[in-house]
N, C-alpha and C positions, 0 to 999 in steps of 0.2 A: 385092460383086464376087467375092471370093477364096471366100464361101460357094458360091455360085452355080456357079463351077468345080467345087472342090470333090466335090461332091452327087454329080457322074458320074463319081469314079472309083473306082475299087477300096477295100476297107477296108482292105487292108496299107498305101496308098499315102494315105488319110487320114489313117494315123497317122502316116508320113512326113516330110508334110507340115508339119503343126505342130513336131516336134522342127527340121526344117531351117529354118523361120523362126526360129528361136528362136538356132540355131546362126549364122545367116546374120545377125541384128541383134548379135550378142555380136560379130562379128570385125568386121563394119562400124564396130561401135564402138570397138573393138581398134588398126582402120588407123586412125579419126580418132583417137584419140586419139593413136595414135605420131607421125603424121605431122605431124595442125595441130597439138598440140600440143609438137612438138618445135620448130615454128616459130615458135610464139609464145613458145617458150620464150627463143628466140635475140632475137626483136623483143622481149621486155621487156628482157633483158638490154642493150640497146642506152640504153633510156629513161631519163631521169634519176628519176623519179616510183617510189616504190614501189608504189603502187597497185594496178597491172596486174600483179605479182608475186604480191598476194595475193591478187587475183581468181584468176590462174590454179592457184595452190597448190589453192586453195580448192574447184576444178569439177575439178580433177585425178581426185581420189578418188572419188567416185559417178558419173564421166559413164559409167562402164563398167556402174554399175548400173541406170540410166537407162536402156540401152537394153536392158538383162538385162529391165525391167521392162516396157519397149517391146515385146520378142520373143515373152516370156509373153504379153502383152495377145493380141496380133496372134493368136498362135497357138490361144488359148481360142477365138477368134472362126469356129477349123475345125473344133470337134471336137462341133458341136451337140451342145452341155452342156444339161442341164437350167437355166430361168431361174434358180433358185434356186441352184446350184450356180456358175452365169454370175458371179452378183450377189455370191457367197464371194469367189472372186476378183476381181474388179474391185474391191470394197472392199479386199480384200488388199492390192492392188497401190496401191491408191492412199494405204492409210495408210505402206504401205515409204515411195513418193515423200513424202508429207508428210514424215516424218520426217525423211529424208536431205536434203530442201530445206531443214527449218531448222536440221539440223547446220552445213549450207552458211553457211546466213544467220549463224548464231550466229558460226559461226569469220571470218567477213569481218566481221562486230562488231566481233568481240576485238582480231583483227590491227590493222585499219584505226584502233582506237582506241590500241592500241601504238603505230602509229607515230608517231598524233599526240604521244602524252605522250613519247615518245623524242627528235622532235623539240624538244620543252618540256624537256628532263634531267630529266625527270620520271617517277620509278618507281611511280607511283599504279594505271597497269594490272598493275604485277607482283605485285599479291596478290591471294590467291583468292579472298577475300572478293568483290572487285569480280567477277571471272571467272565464280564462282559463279551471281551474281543474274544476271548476262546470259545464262548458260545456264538458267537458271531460270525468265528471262521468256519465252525461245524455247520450251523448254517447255510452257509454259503456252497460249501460242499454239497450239503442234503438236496441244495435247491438244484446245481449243476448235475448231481445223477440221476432226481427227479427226470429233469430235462430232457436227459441222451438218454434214462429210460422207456422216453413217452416218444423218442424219433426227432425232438426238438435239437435243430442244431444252434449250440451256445454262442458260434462263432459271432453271428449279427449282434447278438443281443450284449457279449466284452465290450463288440466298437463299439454302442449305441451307449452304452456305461460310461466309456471312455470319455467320449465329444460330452456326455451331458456331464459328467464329473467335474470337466471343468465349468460350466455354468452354476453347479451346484458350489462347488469350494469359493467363487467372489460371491453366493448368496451368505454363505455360510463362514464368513471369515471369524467375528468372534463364537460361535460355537468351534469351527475346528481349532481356536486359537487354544479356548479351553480343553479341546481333546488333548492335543499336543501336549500340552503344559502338562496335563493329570499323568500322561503317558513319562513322561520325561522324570516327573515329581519321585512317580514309582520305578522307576528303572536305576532313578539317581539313589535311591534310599537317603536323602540327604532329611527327609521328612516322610516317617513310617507312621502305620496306622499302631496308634497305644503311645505316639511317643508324647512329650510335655512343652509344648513349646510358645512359647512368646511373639508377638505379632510386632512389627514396628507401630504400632499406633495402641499400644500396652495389651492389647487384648490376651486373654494367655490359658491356655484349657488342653485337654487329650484330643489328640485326631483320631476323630470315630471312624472314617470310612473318608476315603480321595476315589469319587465317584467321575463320571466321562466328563463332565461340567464343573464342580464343586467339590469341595473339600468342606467336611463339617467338622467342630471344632463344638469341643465340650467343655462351657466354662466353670468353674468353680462354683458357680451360683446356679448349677446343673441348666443352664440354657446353652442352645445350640446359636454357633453363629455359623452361615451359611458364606462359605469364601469362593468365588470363581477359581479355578483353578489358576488361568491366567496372570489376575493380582496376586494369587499367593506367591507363581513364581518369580515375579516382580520386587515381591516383597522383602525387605532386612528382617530374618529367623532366627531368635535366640532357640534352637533344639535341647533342652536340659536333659534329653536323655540322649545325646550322643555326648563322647564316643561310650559315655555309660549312665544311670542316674545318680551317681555319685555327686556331690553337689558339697558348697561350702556357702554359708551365709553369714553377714557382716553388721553386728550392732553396736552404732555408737552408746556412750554414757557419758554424762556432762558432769564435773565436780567443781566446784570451787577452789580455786585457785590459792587458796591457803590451807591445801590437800596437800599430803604426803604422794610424791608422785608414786613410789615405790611400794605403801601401803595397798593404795589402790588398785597397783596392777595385781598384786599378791591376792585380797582380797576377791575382785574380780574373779581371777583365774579361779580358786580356789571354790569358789560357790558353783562357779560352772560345773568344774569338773563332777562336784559332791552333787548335784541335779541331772547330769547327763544322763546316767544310767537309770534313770526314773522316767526319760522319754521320750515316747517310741519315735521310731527316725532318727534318734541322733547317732550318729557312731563313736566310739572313745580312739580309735585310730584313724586317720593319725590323732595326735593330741591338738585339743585345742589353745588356741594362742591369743593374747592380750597384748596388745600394739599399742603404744603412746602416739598415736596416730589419728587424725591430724594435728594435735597437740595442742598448741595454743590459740583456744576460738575466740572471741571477740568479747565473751563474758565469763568463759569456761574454758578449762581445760579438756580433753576430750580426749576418748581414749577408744578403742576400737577392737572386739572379740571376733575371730573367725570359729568359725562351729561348723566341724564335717557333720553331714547331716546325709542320709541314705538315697531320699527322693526330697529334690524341689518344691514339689506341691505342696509337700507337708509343712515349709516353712512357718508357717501362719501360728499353728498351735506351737510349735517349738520357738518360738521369736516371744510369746505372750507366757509361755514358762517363766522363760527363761528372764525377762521382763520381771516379773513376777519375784522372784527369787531374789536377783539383785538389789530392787527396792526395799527388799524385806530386808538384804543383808546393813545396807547404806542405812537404814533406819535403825538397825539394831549398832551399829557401828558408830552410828551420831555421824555420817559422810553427809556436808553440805552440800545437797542440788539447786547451785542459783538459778534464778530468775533471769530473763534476759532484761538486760541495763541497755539504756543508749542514754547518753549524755546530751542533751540542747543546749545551745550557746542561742542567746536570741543576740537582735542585731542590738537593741539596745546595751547590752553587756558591753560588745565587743567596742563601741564607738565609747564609752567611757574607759 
């Protein structure tokens, strides 16, 4: 229909033509988008569901191009192009929408699977490893309907994937060793990204992100160390934040041996308790306990305080309190902290 017009009028007014359809679908799509969706921006807001929030985030960004893509179409359709020429663009245009359709799809993936593990306390979507493969699969898809868009049949080119996959996987054995492992690490949740955990070789910080390769690990003296996936899963894992960060830490204190065993504990216990609610992290339940444990050391007596404490990490300031406290009370108390003693016998002694 619009060709048919067209045909009778002017060439300055041919060329016109097409640029003002083009101009004329870009603001079309310009109002709809200000308008319906400032509307539905207000109607999800109202909704208790997140859903329809990430729908709309999601058509937010391309429906401008959409109809950018619309505008172009419409308007090749005026300018009796060459078939071949015709055929450039329309496959053009339709690989753009491919593409931007499965950015669309990919990101309403990602999100809509965020909310479910958010809803779960579950930080399983926040590493890239996961993030990665689902952009990877959209992908993959984009490039297969590319394909059987453009006449290309995909059959040749799975085998030719196939036979060389296996050449690829004996080039590629520790990289896919580390995919596997990151893949496993996060399906297992046995070690989530936020939790606190301890290395067999003491190392001990937050896990930032379990990436296709590496896991990084944020230490206390705010430096990253960079862990293969592989060795990680290899590795013996203290996780202090499973099955929660509830935690309990253990300090000895050394007295002299012509200590009141029972004063001690009394006293101990008692300064704990009267500082605990002074710092932060500690918890008052359950209560904390004072153990004549290991008891008789080699110069000292010894005795041993367990302290609930909320998060692990924090031990550091709460251990140096708490330090703190006791010394002051043992010095106001007159409580002897000996010295370590070791006795020598030299050889001449023993031969007289």
């Amino acid at each position: 229909m619009i060709i048919e017009i067209t045909k009778n009028y002017p060439e300055w007014v041919r060329l016109i033509i097409p640029i003002a359809i083009v101009i004329l679908c870009f603001t079309l799509g310009l109002l709809i988008r200000k308008y319906l969706f400032n509307f539905l921006k207000k109607y999800t807001a109202k909704t208790e569901t997140k859903i329809d929030d990430i729908i709309f985030n999601a058509l937010r960004r391309p429906f401008l191009l959409w109809f950018a893509i619309l505008g172009i179409e419409l308007a090749s359709k005026t300018l009796f192009l060459h078939p071949k020429i015709e055929s450039i663009i329309d496959s053009t245009l339709l690989i753009i929408w491919i593409i931007s359709f499965m950015l669309v799809i990919s990101r309403l993936t990602l999100d809509t699977l965020q909310l479910y593990y958010q809803k779960r306390n579950s930080p399983f979507h926040t590493t890239s490893i996961f993030q990665n493969i689902i952009k990877l699969l959209f992908i993959i898809i984009g490039i297969m309907l590319i394909l059987n868009s453009l006449g290309i049949s995909i059959t040749p080119i799975i085998t030719a994937l196939g036979i060389g996959g296996l050449a690829v996987a004996l080039a590629l054995q520790d990289t896919l060793n580390n995919l596997f492992s990151g893949f496993y690490i996060t399906l297992s949740q046995q070690v989530r990204v936020g939790d606190y955990i301890q290395l067999e070789n003491g190392s001990e910080g937050w896990v930032k992100d379990i990436g296709w390769r590496n896991t990084t690990l944020l230490l206390l003296t705010n430096n990253y160390v960079i862990i293969p996936n592989g060795k990680l899963a290899q590795n013996i894992i203290t996780n202090y934040s499973l099955p929660d960060s509830r935690s309990h830490i253990r300090i000895n204190y050394n007295v002299s041996y012509d200590s009141d065993i029972n004063k001690i504990e009394k006293l101990i216990l008692e300064t704990v308790k009267e500082i605990l609610p002074s710092i932060p992290g500690t918890m008052t339940e359950p209560s904390p306990v004072v153990l004549f444990n290991p008891g008789a050391g080699d110069y000292a007596l010894i005795f041993t305080v367990s302290i609930p404490i909320s998060k692990y990490a924090d031990r550091n300031l709460i251990i140096s309190e708490i330090n703190k406290a006791i010394f002051l009370k043992f010095k106001k108390e007159n409580v002897n902290i000996p010295y370590p003693i070791r006795t020598i016998y030299m050889k001449r002694e023993l031969e007289q």
